[in-house]
C-alpha positions as CSV (number, residue, x, y, z in Angstrom):
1,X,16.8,-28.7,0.0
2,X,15.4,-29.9,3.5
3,X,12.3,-29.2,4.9
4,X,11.3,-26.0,5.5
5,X,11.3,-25.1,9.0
6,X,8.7,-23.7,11.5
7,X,8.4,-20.0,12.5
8,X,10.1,-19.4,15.2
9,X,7.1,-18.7,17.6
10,X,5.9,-14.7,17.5
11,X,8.4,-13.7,14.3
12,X,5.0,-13.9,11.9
13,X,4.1,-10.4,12.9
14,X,7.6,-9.1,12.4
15,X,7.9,-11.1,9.0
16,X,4.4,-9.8,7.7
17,X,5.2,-6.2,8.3
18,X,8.7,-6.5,7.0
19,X,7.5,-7.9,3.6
20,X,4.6,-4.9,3.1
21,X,6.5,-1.9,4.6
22,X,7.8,-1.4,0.9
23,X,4.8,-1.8,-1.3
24,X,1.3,-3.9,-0.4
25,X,1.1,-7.0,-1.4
26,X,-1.4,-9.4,-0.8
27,X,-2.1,-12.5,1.0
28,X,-0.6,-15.6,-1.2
29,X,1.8,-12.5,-2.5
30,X,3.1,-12.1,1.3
31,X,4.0,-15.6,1.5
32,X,5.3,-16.2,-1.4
33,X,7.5,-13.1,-0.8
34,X,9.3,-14.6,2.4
35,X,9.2,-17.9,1.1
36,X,12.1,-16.4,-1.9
37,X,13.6,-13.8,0.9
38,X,14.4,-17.1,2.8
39,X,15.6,-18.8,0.4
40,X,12.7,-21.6,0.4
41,X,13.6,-22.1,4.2
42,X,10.3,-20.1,5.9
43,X,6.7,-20.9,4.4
44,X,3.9,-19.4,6.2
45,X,1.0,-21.4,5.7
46,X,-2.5,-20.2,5.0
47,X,-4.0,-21.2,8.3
48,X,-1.4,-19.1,10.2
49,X,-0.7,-16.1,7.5
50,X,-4.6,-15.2,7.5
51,X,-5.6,-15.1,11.1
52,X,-2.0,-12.7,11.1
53,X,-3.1,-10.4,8.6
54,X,-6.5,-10.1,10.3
55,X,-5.2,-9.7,14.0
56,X,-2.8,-6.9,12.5
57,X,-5.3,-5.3,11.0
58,X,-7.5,-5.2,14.1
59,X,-4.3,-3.9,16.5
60,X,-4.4,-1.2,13.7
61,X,-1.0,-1.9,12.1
62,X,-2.1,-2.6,8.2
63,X,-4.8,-1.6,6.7
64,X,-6.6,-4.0,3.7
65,X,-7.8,-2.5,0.2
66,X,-9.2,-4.6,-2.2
67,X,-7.4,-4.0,-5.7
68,X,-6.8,-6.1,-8.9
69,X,-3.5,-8.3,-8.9
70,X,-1.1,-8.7,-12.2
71,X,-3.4,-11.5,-13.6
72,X,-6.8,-9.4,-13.2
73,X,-7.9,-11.3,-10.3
74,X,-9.3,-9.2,-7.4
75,X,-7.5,-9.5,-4.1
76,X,-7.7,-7.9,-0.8
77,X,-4.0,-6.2,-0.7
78,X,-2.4,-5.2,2.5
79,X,-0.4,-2.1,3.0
80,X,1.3,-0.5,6.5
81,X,-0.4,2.2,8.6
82,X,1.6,5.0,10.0
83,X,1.3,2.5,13.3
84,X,2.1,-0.1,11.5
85,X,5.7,1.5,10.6
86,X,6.1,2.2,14.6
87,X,5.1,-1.5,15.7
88,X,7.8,-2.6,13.0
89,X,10.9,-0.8,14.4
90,X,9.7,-2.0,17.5
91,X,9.4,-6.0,16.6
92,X,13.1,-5.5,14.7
93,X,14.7,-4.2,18.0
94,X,13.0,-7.3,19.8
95,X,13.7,-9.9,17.1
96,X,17.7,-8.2,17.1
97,X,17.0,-8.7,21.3
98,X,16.6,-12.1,21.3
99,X,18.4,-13.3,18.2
100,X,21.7,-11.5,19.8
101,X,21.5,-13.9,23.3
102,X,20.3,-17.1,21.8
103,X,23.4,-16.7,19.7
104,X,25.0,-15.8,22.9
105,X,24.2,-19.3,24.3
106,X,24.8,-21.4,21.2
107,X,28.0,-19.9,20.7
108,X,29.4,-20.1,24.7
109,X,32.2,-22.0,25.0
């Protein structure tokens, strides 16, 4: 396996709300989560997932609950708002966007 690769710059949002519009989950939970979705490719590291979680929260997109994870420990756990689902379909139809002409490019003959 190589080295994980950087986000691609502003797809942190999209990936966060992605991986909690099914259930909550919290912060090492979130990462972890894209980490195996990606198969090991994407790791979000701490100093980047937290400021996320907290800018999303302030834009009004998730909301944060504190609740008690599998092994008893407490954790804050972070769940979609109703605004949160909206901002979603609106980061996919960018992300599908852009991901459409840079493939555009790399594939030009």
């Amino acid at each position: 396996m190589g080295k994980p690769s950087d986000l691609v710059q502003g797809t942190l949002d999209l990936l966060i709300l992605k991986t909690i519009s099914l259930e909550p989950k919290h912060g090492w939970a979130i990462a972890k989560r894209i980490q195996q979705i990606s198969n090991e490719v994407l790791q979000v590291q701490q100093g980047s997932l937290y400021p996320a979680l907290h800018r999303l929260e302030q834009q009004g997109w998730i909301r944060a609950k504190w609740s008690e994870t599998d092994t008893g420990r407490q954790a804050k756990f972070y769940g979609l708002t109703a605004a949160g689902r909206a901002q979603l379909e609106r980061e996919k139809e960018s992300w599908n966007r852009l991901s459409t002409a840079i493939n555009l490019v790399v594939e030009a003959g």
